[in-house]
C-alpha positions in Angstrom: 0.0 0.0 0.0 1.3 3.1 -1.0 0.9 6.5 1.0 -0.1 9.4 -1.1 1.5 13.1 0.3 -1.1 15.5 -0.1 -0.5 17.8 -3.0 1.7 21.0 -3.0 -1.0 23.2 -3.4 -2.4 22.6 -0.1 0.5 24.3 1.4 0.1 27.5 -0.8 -1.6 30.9 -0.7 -4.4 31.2 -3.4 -1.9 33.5 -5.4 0.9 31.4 -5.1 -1.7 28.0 -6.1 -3.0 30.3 -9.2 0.1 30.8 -10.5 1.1 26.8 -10.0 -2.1 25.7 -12.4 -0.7 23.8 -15.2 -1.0 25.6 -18.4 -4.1 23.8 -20.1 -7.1 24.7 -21.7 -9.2 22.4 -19.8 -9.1 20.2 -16.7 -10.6 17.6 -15.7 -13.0 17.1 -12.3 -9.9 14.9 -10.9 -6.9 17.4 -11.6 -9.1 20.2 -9.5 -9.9 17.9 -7.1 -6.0 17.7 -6.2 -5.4 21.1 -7.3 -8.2 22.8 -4.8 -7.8 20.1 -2.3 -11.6 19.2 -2.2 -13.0 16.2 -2.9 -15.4 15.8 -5.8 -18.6 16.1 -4.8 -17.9 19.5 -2.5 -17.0 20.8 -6.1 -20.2 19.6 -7.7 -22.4 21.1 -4.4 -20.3 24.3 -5.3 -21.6 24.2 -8.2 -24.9 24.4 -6.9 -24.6 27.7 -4.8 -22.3 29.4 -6.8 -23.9 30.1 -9.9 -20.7 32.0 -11.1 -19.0 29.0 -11.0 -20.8 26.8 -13.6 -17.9 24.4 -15.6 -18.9 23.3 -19.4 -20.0 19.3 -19.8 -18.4 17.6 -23.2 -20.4 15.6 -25.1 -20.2 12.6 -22.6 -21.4 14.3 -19.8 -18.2 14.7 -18.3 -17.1 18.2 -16.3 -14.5 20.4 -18.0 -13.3 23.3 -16.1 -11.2 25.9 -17.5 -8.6 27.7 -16.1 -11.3 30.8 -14.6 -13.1 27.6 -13.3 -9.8 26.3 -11.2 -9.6 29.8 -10.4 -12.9 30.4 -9.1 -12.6 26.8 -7.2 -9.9 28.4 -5.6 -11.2 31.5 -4.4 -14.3 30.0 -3.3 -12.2 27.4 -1.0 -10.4 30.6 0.5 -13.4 32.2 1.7 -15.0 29.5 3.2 -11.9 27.3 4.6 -9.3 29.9 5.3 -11.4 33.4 5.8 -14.4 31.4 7.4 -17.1 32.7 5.4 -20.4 31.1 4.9 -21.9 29.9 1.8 -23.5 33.1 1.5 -21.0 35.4 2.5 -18.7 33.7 -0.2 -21.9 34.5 -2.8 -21.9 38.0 -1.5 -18.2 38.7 -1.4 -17.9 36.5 -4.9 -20.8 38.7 -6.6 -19.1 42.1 -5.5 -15.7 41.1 -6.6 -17.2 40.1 -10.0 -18.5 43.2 -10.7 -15.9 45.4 -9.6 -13.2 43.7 -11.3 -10.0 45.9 -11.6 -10.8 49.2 -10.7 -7.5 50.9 -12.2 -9.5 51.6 -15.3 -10.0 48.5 -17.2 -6.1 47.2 -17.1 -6.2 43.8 -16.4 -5.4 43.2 -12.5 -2.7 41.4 -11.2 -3.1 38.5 -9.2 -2.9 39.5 -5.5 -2.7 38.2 -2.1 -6.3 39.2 -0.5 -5.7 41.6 2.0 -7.0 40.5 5.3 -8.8 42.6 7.9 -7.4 41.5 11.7 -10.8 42.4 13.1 -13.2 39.5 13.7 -16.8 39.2 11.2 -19.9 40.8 12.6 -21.2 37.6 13.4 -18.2 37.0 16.2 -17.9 40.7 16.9 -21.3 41.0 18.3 -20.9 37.9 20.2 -17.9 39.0 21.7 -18.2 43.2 22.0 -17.3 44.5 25.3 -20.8 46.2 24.8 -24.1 45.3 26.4 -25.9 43.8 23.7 -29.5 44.4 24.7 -30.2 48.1 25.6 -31.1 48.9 29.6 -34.4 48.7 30.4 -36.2 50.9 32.9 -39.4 50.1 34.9 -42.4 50.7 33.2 -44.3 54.0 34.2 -47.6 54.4 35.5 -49.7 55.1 32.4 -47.6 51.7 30.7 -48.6 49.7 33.6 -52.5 49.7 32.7 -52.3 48.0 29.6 -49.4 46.1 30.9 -51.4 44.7 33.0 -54.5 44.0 30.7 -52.3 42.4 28.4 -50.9 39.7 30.8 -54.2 39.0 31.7 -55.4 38.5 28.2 -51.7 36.0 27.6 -53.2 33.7 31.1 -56.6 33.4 29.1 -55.0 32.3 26.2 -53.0 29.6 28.5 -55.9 28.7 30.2 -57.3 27.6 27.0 -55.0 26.3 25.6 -54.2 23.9 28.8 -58.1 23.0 28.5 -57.5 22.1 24.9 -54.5 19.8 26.0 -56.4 18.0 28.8 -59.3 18.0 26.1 -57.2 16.1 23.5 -55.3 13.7 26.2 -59.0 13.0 27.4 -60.1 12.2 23.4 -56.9 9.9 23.2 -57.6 8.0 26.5 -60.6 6.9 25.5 -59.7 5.3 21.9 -56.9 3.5 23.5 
C-alpha cells in the first residue's frame, strides 16, 4: 500500500496555487480535485450555490473546467476554509468582486494576495463586543402599567385555553386506547 502526500498546493496561498495551475485549456474534475484540495462532490455542491462557478459538460457528460473555473474553485475554498465565510457570504463577497473587477481603469489586474482585515466578522464581533448587547431597560411607568397589566391578563386566558384544549385532546386519546 502506498501512502499518497497531499499535493503541494495545499501548502500555498491562493496566489501562489493560481500561478502553479498547469498551463491547459481544460481540466478535468480529478486534476481540480488535487489542485483545490476538495474532494469531488464539494465541487459539484459548489456548483450548486455558486452560480458564477458553472464548468462546461463535453459531449459525454463529463465536467471540464477551465482555467477561470480552477480559479474560481480556488477562491471559493479561501473564503470559506481559510477566511471562514459562509456559503453566503462567499456568494456576496464572490458577486461584488465580480462586478468590480480591476478598478485601475480596465487594465487587467494582477493577481494579488487578498488583503485581510485582523478584526473579527460581525457575526463573532457582536458575540464578543465589550458592549451590552440588549439596551437597559427601565421600569415601566404608570400610564404603561395599565395596559401592561391587561395584556398579561389577556396572555393567562390564552393559556388557560390552551391547557383546556390539552387536557381536552389527552382526554379524546384516553378513550380510543
Amino acid at each position: 500500500m502506498t501512502h499518497r502526500t497531499r499535493p503541494f498546493f495545499l501548502y500555498m496561498s491562493m496566489s501562489q496555487a493560481a500561478a502553479a495551475i498547469p498551463q491547459k485549456l481544460f481540466f478535468k474534475i480529478g486534476e481540480v480535485c488535487e489542485i483545490a484540495g476538495v474532494q469531488a462532490h464539494v465541487l459539484r455542491y459548489w456548483e450548486t450555490e455558486f452560480p458564477m462557478f458553472a464548468p462546461q459538460k463535453n459531449r459525454a457528460g463529463q465536467r471540464t473546467y477551465r482555467r477561470r473555473d480552477v480559479e474560481m474553485a480556488l477562491r471559493i475554498k479561501e473564503l470559506l476554509y481559510d477566511e471562514q465565510y459562509t456559503i453566503a457570504g462567499a456568494k456576496k463577497k464572490l458577486g461584488g468582486e465580480l462586478r468590480t473587477p480591476g478598478r485601475d481603469g480596465g487594465a487587467a489586474s494582477e493577481a494579488k494576495a487578498p488583503v485581510r482585515s485582523l478584526k473579527p466578522p460581525p457575526s463573532l464581533a457582536a458575540r464578543f463586543s465589550s458592549k451590552p448587547t440588549t439596551p437597559i431597560v427601565t421600569a415601566p411607568s404608570e400610564e404603561q402599567r395599565g395596559p401592561l397589566r391587561e395584556i398579561a391578563t389577556q396572555l393567562r386566558e390564552i393559556l388557560d385555553l390552551l391547557d383546556e384544549g390539552d387536557r381536552e385532546l389527552e382526554s379524546r386519546r384516553a378513550k380510543k386506547k
